[in-house]
Backbone bond lengths (Angstrom), bond angles and torsions (degrees), N, CA, C in turn:
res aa  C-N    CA-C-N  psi(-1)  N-CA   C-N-CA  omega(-1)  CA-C   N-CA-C  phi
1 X - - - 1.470 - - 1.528 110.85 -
2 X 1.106 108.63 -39.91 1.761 119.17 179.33 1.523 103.47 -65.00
3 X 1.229 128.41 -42.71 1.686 133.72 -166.45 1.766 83.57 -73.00
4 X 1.361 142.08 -32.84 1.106 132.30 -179.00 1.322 117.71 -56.70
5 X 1.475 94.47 -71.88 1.963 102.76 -179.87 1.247 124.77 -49.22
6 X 1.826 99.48 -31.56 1.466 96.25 167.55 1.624 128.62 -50.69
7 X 1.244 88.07 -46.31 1.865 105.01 -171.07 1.426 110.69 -69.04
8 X 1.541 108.46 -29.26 1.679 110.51 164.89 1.142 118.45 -76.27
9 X 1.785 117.67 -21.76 1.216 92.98 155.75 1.491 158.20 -91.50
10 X 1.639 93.89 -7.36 1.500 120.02 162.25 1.268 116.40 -69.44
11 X 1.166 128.70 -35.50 1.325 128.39 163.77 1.580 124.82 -50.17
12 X 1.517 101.15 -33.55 1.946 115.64 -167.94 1.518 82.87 -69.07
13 X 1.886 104.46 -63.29 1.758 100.35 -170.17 1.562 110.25 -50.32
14 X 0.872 122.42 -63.85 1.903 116.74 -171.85 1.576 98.16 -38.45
15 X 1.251 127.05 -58.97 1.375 113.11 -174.92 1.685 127.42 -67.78
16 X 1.428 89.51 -2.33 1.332 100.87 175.06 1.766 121.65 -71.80
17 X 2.258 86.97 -56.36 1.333 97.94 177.06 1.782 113.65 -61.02
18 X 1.424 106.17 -15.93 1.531 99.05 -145.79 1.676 82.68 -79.96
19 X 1.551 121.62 -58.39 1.809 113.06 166.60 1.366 121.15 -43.46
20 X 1.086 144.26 -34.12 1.242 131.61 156.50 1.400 124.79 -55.16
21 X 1.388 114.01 -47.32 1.667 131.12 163.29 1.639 98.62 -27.23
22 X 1.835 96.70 -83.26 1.356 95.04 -174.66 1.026 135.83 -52.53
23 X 1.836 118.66 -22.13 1.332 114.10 -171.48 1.882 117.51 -85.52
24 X 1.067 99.51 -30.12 1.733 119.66 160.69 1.263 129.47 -80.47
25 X 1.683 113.84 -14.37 1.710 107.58 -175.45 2.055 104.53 -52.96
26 X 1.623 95.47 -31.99 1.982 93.03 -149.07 2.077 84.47 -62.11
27 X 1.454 116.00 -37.41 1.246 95.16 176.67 1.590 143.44 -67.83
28 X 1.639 104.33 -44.48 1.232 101.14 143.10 1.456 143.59 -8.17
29 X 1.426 104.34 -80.11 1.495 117.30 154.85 0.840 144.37 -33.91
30 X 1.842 109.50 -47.46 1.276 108.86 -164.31 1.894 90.98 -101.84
31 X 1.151 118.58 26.57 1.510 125.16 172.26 1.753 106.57 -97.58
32 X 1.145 97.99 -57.72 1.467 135.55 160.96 2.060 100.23 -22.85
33 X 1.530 95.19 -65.54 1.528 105.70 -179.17 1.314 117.87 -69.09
34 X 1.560 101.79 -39.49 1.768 97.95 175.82 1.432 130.68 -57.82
35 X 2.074 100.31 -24.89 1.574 97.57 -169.45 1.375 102.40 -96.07
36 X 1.047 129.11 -25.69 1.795 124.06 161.79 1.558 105.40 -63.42
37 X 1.169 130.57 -19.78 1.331 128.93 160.36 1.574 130.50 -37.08
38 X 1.907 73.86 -75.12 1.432 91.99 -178.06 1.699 118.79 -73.73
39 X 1.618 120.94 -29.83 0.930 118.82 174.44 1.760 113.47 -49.56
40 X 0.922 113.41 -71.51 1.776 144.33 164.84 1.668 88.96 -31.95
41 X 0.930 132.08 -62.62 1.770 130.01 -179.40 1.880 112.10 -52.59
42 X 1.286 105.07 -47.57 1.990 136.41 -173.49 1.388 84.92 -55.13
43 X 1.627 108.06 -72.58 1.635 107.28 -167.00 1.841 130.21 -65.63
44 X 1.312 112.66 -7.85 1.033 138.62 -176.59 1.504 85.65 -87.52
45 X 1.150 123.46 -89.52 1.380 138.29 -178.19 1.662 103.43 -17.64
46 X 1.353 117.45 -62.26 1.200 144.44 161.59 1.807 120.43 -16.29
47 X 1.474 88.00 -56.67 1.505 102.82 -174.10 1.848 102.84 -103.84
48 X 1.025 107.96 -34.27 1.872 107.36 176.77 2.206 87.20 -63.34
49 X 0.770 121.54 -47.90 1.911 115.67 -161.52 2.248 86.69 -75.94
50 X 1.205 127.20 -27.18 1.345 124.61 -177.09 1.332 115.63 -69.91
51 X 1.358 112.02 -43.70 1.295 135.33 177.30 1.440 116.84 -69.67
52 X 0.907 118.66 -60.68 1.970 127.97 149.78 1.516 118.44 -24.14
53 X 0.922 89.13 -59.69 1.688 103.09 -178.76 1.800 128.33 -62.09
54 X 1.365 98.52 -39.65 1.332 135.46 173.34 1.311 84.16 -59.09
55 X 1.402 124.53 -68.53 1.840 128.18 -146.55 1.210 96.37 -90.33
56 X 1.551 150.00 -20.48 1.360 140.31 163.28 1.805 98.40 -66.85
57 X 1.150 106.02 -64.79 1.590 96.15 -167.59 1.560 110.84 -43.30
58 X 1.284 132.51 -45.05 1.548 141.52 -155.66 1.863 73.23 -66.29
59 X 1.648 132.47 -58.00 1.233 108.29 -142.58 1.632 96.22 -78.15
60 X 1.095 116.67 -16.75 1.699 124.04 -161.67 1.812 90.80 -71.43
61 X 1.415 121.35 -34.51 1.508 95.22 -162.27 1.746 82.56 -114.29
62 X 1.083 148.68 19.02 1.288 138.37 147.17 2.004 102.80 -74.71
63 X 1.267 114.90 -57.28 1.531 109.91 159.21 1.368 118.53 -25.23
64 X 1.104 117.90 -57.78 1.520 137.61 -155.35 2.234 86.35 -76.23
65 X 0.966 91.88 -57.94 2.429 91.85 176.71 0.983 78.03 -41.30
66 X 1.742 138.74 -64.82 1.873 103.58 -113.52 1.782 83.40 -94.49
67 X 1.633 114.43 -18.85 1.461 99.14 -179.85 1.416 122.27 -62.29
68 X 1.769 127.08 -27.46 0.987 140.70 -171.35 1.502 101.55 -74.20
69 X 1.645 120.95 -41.62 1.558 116.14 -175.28 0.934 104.48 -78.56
70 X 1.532 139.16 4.33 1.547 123.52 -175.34 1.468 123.26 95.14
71 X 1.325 89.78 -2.75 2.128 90.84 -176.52 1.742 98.80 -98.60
72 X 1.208 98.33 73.69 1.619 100.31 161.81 1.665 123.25 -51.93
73 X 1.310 100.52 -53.50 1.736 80.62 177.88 1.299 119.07 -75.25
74 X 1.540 122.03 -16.75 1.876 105.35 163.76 1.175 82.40 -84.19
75 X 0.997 157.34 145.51 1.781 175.72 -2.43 1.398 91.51 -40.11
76 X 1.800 112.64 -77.63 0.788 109.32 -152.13 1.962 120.61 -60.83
77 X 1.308 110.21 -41.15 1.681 115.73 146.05 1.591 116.22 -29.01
78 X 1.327 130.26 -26.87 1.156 114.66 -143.52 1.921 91.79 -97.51
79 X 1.651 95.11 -63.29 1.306 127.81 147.57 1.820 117.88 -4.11
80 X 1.374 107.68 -74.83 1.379 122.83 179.41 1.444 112.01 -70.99
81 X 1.996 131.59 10.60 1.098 133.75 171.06 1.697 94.77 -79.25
82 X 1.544 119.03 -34.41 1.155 130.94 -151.05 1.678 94.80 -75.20
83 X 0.902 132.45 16.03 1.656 115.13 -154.54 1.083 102.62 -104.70
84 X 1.411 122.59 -20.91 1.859 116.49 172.10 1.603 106.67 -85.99
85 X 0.989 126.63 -2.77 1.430 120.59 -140.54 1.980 88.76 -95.36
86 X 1.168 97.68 153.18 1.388 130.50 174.24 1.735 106.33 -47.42
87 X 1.133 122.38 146.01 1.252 163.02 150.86 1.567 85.29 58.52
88 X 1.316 129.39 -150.77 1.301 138.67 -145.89 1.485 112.15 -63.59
89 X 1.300 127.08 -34.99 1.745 143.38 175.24 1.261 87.73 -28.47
90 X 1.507 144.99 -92.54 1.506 125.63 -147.76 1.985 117.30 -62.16
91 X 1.459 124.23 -26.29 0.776 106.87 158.37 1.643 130.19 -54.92
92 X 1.419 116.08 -47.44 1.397 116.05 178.27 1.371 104.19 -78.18
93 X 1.119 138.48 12.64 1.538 117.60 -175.40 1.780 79.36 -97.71
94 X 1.195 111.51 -44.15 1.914 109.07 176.53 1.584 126.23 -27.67
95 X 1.494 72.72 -62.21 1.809 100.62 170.47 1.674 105.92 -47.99
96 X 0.985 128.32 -57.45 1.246 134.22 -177.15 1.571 108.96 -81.52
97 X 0.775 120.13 -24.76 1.605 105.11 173.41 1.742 111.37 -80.83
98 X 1.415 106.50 -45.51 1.482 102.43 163.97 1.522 120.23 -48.24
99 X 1.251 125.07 -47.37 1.364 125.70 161.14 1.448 114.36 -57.58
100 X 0.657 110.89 19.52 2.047 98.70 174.32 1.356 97.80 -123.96
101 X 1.677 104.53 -69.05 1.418 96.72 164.13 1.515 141.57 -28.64
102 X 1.703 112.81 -45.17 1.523 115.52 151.25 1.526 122.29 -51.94
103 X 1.367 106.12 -43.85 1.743 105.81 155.99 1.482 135.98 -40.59
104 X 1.001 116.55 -55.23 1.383 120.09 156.01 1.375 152.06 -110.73
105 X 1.461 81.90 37.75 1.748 103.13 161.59 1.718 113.70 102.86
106 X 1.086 118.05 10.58 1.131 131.41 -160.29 1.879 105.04 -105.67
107 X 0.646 108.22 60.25 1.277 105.47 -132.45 1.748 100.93 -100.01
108 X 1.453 121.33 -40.47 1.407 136.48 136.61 1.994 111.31 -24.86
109 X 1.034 107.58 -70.57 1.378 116.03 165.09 1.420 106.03 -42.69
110 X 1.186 128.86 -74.48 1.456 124.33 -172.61 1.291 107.07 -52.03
111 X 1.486 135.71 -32.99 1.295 119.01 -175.61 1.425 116.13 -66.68
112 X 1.458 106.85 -48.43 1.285 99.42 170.12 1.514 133.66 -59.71
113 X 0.978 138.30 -45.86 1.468 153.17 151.57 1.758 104.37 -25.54
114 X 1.339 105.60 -50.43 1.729 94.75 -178.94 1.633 102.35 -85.46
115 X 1.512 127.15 -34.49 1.514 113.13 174.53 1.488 118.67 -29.35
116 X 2.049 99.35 -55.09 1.110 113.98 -145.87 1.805 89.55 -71.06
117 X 1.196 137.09 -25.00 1.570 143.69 -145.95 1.627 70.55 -80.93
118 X 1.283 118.42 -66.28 1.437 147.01 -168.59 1.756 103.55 -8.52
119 X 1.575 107.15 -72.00 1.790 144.85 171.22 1.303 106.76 -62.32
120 X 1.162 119.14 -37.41 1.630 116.45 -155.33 1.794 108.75 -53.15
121 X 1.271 143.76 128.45 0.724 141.96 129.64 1.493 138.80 -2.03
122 X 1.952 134.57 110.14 0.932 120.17 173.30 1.699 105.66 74.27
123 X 1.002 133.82 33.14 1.173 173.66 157.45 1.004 119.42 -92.87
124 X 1.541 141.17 89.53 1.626 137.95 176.79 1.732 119.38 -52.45
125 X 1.051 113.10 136.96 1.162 121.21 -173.22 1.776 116.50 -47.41
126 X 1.398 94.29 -40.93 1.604 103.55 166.05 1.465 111.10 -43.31
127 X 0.949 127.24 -54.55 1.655 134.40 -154.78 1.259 104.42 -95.67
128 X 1.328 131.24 -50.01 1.601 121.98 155.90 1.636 121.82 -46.80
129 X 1.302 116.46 -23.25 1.271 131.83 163.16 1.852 114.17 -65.75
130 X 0.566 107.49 -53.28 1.801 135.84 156.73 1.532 114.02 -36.56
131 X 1.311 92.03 -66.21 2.033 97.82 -164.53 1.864 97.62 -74.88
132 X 1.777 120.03 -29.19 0.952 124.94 174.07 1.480 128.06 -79.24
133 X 1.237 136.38 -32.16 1.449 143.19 127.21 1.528 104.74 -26.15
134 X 1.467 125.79 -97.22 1.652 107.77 167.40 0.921 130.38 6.54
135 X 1.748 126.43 -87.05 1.366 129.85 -151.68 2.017 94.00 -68.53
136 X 1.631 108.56 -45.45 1.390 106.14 -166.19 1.823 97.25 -50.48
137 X 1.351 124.36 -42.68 1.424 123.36 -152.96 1.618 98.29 -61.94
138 X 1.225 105.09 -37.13 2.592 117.03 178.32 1.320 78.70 -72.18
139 X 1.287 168.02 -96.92 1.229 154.73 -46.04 1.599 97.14 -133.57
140 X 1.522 100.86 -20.11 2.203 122.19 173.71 1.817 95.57 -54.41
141 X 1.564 98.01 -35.22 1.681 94.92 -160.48 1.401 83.84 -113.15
142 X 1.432 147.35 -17.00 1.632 98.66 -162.51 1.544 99.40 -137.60
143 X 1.664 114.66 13.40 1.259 108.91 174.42 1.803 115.17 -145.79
144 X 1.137 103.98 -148.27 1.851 87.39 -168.47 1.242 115.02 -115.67
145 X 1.217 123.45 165.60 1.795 122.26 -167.64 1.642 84.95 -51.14
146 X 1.550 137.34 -83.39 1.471 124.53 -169.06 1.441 126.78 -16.80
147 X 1.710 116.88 -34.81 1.108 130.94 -161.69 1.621 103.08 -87.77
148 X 1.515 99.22 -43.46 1.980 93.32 -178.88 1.355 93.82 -89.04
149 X 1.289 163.97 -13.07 1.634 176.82 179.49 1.595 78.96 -54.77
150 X 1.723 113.91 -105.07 0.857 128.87 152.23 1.743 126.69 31.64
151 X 0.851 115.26 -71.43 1.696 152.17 -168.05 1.870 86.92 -95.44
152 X 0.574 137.52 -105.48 1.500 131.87 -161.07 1.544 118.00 -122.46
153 X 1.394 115.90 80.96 0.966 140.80 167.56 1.491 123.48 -110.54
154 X 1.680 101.66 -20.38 1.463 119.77 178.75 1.197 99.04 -101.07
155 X 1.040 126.15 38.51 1.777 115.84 171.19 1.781 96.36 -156.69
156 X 1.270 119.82 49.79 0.992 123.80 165.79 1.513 113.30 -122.59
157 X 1.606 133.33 2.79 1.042 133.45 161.62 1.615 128.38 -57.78
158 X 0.981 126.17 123.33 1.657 140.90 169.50 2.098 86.93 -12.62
159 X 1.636 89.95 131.03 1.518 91.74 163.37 1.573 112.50 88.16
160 X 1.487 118.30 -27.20 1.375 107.23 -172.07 1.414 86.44 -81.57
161 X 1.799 101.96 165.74 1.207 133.77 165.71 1.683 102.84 -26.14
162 X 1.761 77.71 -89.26 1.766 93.00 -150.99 2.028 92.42 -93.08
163 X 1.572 110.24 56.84 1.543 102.02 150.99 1.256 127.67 -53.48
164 X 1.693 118.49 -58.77 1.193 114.33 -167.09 1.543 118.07 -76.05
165 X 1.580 119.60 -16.72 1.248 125.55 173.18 1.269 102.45 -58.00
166 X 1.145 131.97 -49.13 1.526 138.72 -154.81 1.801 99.97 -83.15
167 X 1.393 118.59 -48.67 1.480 117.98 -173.09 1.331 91.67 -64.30
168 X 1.386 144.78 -75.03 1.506 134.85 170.36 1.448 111.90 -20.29
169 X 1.169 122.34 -66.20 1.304 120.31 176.82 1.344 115.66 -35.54
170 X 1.461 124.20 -77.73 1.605 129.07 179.31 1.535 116.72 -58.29
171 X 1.228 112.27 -16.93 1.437 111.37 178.23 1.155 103.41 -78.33
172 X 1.303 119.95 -49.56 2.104 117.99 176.42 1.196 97.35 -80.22
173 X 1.037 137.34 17.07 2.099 129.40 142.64 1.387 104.87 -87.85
174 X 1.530 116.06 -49.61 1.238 112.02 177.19 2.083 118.64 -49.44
175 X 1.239 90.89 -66.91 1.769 77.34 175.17 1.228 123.73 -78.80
176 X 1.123 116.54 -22.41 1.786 104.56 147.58 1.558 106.15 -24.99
177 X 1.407 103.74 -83.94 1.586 104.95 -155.65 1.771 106.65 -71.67
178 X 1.053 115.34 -0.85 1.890 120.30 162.91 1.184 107.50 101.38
179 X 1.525 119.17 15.88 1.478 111.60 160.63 1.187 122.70 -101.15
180 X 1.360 92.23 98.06 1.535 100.68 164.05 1.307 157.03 -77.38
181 X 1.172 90.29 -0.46 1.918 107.10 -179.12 1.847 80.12 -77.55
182 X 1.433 98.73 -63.24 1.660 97.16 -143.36 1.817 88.08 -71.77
183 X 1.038 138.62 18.04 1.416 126.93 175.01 1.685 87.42 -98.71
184 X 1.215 130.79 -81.62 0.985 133.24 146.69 1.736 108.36 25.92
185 X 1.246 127.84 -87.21 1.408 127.91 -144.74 1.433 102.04 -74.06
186 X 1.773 112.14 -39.47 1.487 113.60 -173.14 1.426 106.95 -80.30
187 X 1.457 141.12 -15.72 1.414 132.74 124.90 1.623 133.81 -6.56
188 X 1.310 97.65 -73.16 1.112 128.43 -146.45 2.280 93.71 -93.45
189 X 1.586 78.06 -22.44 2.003 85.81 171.43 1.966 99.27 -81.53
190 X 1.629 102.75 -43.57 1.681 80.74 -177.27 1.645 116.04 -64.02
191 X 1.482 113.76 -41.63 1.133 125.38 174.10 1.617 117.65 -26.29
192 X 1.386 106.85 -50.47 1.818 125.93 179.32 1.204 109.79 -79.30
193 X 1.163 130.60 -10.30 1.405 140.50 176.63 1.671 107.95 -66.25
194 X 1.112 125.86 101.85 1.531 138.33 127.46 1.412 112.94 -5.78
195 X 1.013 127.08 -55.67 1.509 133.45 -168.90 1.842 118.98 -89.02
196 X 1.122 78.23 -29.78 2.000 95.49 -170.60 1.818 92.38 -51.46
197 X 1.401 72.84 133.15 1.760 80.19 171.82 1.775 127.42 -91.40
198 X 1.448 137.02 163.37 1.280 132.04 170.47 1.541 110.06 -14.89
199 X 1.764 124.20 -53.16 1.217 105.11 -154.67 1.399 102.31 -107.44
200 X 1.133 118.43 -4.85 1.816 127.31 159.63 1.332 107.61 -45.12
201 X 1.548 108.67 -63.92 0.935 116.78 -138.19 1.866 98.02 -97.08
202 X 1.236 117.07 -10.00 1.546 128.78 162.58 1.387 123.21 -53.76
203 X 1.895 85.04 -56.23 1.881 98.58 -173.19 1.407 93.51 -60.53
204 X 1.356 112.64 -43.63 1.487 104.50 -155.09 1.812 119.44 -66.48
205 X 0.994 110.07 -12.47 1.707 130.25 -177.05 1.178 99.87 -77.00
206 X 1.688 129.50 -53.80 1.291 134.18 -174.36 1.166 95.84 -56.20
207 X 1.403 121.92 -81.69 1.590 122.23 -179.10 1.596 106.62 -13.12
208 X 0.875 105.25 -76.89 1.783 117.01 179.09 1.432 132.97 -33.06
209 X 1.688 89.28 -35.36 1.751 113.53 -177.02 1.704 88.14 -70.38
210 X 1.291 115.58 -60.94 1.765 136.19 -161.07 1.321 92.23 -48.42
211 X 1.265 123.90 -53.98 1.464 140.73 -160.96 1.745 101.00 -61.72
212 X 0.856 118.00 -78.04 1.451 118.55 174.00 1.738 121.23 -52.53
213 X 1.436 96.47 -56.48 1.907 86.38 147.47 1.629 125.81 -9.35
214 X 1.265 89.93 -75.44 1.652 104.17 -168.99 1.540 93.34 -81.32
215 X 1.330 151.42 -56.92 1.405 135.83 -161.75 1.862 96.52 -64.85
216 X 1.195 132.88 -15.70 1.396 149.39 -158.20 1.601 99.75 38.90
């Protein structure tokens, strides 16, 4: 009698699992389908962003020939293919087109083009540091101590990157425009600098030599 109930009761469970089976297989499955999906989608993804990348770089250092031979505007053509393209390529193709443009005289144009790199959003601080050093370095010849001030004055604190680029910078705005005390001090700050390198710290002596020159 016991070997009976047993078997009725293995039977209740099998029909148990087997309605549950059926009522959950479509999810199962269709879980089943999503992750060979998505895997199969990842690796695609994978190789479409490999392939991209591959074909921005080939145009980034063919840009980079025609800038070295002198053909700025195919650079700059070459460059501006890069501007839809995936992950960092359209920022630096910017970077580089503003530099060409400063190359051949365009030089208004280049300022703007590196401002805008300057603001841009999602943009590492390094490289906005970069496009802003730039425009100030055109701005020695074509605009006013406020204008390169302006542009990199906030990156002259202890620790940033491009400090000493920038104190050089405002210091040759400063005696440009004939102030010499205050050309003078940001000199005389790379000069004290620990970090300043051989030619930091060279230019910056001359400045200094000039400086006293003229105060006699």
């Amino acid at each position: 009698m016991s070997d009976i109930f047993r078997e009725v009761d293995e039977d209740v469970r099998k029909e148990k699992y087997s309605r549950l089976w059926k009522r959950f297989a479509p999810f199962v499955y269709g879980t089943a389908a999503l992750i060979v999906l998505g895997t199969g989608g990842y690796r695609g993804y994978e190789y479409y962003v490999d392939t991209q990348s591959k074909q921005a770089g080939q145009i980034f250092l063919e840009g980079l020939q025609l800038s070295d031979d002198g053909k700025h505007d195919e650079a700059i053509a070459a460059f501006g293919q890069l501007k839809g393209e995936i992950g960092g390529y359209p920022m630096l193709a910017d970077l580089r087109i503003a530099s060409e443009l400063a190359e051949s005289g365009k030089k208004a144009e280049a300022v703007e083009l590196f401002d805008a790199v300057a603001i841009r959003s999602g943009v590492s601080e390094l490289y906005r540091g970069l496009a802003s050093v730039r425009a100030a370095y055109i701005l020695l010849d074509t605009g006013s101590l406020e204008d390169v001030k302006q542009r990199v004055e906030g990156l002259t604190a202890a620790g940033n990157a491009w400090r000493l680029p920038a104190l050089e910078i405002i210091g040759a705005a400063e005696y440009k425009a004939g102030n010499l005390d205050a050309a003078k001090a940001r000199f005389e700050e790379i000069v004290n600098d620990a970090s300043a390198s051989g030619d930091y710290a060279g230019r910056a002596t001359v400045y200094l030599d000039l400086i006293k020159a003229v105060n006699g």
